[in-house]
C-alpha positions, 0 to 999 in steps of 0.5 A, a space after each residue: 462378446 458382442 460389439 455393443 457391450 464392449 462399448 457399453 463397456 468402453 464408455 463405463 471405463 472412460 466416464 470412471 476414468 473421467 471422475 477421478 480424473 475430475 475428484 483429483 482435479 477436486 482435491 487439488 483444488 481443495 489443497 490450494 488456498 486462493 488469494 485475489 489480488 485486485 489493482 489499477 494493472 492498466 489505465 491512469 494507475 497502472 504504476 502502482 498496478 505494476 509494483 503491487 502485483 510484482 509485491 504480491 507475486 513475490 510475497 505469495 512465493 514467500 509464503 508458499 516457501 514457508 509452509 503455505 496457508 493452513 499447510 496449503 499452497 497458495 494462489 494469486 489470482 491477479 483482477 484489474 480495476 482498469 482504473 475504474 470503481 465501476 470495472 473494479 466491483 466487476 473484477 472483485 465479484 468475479 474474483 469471488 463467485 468465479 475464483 473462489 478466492 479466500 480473501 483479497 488484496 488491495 486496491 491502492 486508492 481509496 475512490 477504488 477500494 470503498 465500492 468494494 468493501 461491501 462486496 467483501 462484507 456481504 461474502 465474509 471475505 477478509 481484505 487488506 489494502 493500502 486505501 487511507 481514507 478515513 470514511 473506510 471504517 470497521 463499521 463500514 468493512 468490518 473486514 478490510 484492514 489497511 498497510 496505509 496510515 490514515 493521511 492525519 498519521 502521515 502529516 503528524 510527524 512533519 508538522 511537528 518537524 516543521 515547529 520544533 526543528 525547522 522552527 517555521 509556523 507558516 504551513 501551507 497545504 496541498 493536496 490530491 483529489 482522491 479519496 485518502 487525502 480529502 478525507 484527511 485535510 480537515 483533520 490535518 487542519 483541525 490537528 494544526 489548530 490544536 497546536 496552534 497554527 492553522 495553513 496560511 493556505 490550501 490548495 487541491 490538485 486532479 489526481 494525476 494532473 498535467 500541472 499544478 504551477 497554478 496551485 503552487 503560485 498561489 501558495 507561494 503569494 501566501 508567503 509560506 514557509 513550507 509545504 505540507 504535501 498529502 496525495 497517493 500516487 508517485 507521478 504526482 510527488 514528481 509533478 509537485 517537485 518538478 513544477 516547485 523546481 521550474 517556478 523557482 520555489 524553494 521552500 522546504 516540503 514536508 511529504 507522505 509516505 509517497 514521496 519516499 516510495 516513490 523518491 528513487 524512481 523520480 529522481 532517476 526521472 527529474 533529476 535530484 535538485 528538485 528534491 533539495 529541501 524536501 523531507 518525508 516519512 518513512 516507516 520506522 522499520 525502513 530507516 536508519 541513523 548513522 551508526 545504525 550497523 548495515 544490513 540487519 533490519 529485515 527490510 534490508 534483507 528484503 531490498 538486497 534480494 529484490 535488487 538481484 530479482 528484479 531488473 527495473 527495481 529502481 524504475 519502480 521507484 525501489 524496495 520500498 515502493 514494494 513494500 505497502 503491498 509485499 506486507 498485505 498477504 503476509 498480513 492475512 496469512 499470519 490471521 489465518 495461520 493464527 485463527 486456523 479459518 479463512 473466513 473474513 469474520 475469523 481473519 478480522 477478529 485475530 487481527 484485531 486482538 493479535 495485529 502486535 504479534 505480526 512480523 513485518 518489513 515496516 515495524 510494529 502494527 496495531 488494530 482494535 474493534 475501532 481501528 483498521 488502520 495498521 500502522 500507528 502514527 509512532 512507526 513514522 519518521 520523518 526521513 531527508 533525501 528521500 531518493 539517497 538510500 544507504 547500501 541497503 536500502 534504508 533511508 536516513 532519518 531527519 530526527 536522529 540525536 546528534 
């Protein structure tokens, strides 16, 4: 045999080899069901970046211990927005032309999410945040859903604590900048109007600030009673009750869910006095009433093996700071389980006919054609001491009987 046909021979051999080595590297690729989880990992929003990715990390492990996706294993391809819509609708494109993924998780924050969810749309790409702003509609993402209430859900409660328990009518109202909570501030103040009461005043803060003493004085000059507090991050409920603290205010404050996610990592910051007199909600599923028996609710489950797993738990603000994103790809693999597709339109529609039958950490969900909010405004309680939580991570209702 000549020299020339064994390597004619040889390079037939290696490009066969490399084929099936190239069809394995295929199948594979086919056998794993790719979910995008893109977040604030750096810049301004990093914390919350920081437990998400945690959550979603854990979460996938969980699913993928359960039986997968469609009886396939599942990836998480992690995206930064950097803190940045511009960067984020960057990341979400590459996250679909170049990942390949089935469908996203996240952002956090409403400013972030809205640019995205036509990119989404325009793939047929199914996505779950935890954005709240009202403007996020399912006309606008037919198929993006939320973990977050809507800002009015949130504040419900607490404005009913505030007139029937607390009996205090002089509400005043402050806020973030971001997108979640300016969309919820008309509604909350047409809500009050309908129960007869209006702020005494309203105030806004920077996302992010340095400081809000100014804000503050000038609810205190309204002679409030309480203050309703609406924003999206933990380092501004610290800031809030830090600044209350040192101007010596001590009203009653009545928060979102912020406040309790965050409750523990602030008060390892700050201190507890600053949290005297504070109240916020919680999800139903994450609270308990004396009585209630210890470790029996899925989230306490949940809170026990995070605390094992995870060093700096409480530095994250703990298990429930984990919560809003560990829940997001269950959520998506429950519709495509249920629907046996992992098209956004597929995913969206058993979703909105099925969001009943999913089980998760914070309680009951509810979706329709009209709504893409999950949780209702009856799976929040309006919780005290938001930092102190029992044994098992569940934090105590203000409104239980007595």
């Amino acid at each position: 045999m000549t020299s020339s046909i064994r390597s004619r021979r040889a390079i037939v051999a290696a490009l066969m080899s490399f084929t099936a080595l190239a069809a394995a590297g295929t199948a594979r690729a086919e056998e794993t069901i790719k979910i995008g989880g893109i977040m604030s990992l750096t810049g301004a929003g990093a914390s919350i970046g920081k437990n998400a990715e945690v959550a979603w990390k854990r979460a996938v492990d969980d699913i993928n211990a359960a039986g997968g996706i469609l009886g396939k294993k599942v990836e998480l391809v992690l995206a930064d927005t950097m803190t940045d819509p511009t960067h984020g609708v960057s990341e979400m494109r590459r996250l679909i032309e170049s990942e390949k993924v089935a469908a996203v998780v996240g952002p956090a924050t409403s400013q972030e999410t809205t640019p995205l969810m036509p990119i989404g749309t325009e793939a047929n790409i199914a996505q779950v945040s935890s954005a709240a702003s009202t403007q996020l509609t399912p006309q606008v993402g037919p198929y993006h859903f939320s973990t977050s209430p809507i800002g009015e859900n949130q504040m419900i409660p607490n404005i009913a604590y505030a007139l029937d328990t607390l009996k205090l009518t002089k509400l005043a109202l402050i806020s973030d900048n971001g997108g979640m909570s300016k969309a919820a501030v008309s509604d909350i103040v047409s809500y009050m109007k309908g129960k007869g009461v209006e702020p005494v005043a309203i105030q806004e803060f920077a996302f992010r600030t340095e400081d809000m003493t100014p804000q503050l004085f000038s609810l205190r000059n309204s002679e409030a009673e309480a203050v309703l507090l609406i924003n999206s991050i933990g380092d501004d409920a610290r800031k809030m009750l830090e600044n209350r603290y040192d101007i010596g205010w001590d009203v009653p404050v009545l928060a979102s869910l912020t406040m309790t996610n965050y409750a523990v990592g602030n008060a390892a910051t700050i201190g507890t006095e600053p949290f005297e007199g504070v109240y916020s909600v919680q999800f139903e599923g994450m609270t308990f009433c004396p009585g209630d028996a210890l470790g029996e609710k899925p989230f306490a489950k949940f809170a026990e093996k995070a605390k094992a797993d995870i060093a700096d738990l409480d530095r994250m603000g703990g298990p429930s700071a984990l919560v809003p994103y560990y829940i997001q790809p269950f959520i998506l693999a429950a519709a495509m389980n249920g629907s046996g597709k992992t098209d956004g339109k597929s995913v969206a529609a058993w979703i909105e006919a099925n969001a009943g039958e999913i089980k998760t950490l914070t309680g009951k969900l509810a979706a329709s054609a009209d709504n893409h909010f999950l949780p209702s405004v009856e799976s929040l309680k309006v919780v005290k001491n938001p930092y102190q939580l029992r044994e098992d991570g569940l934090v105590e209702r203000a409104d239980c009987a007595q």
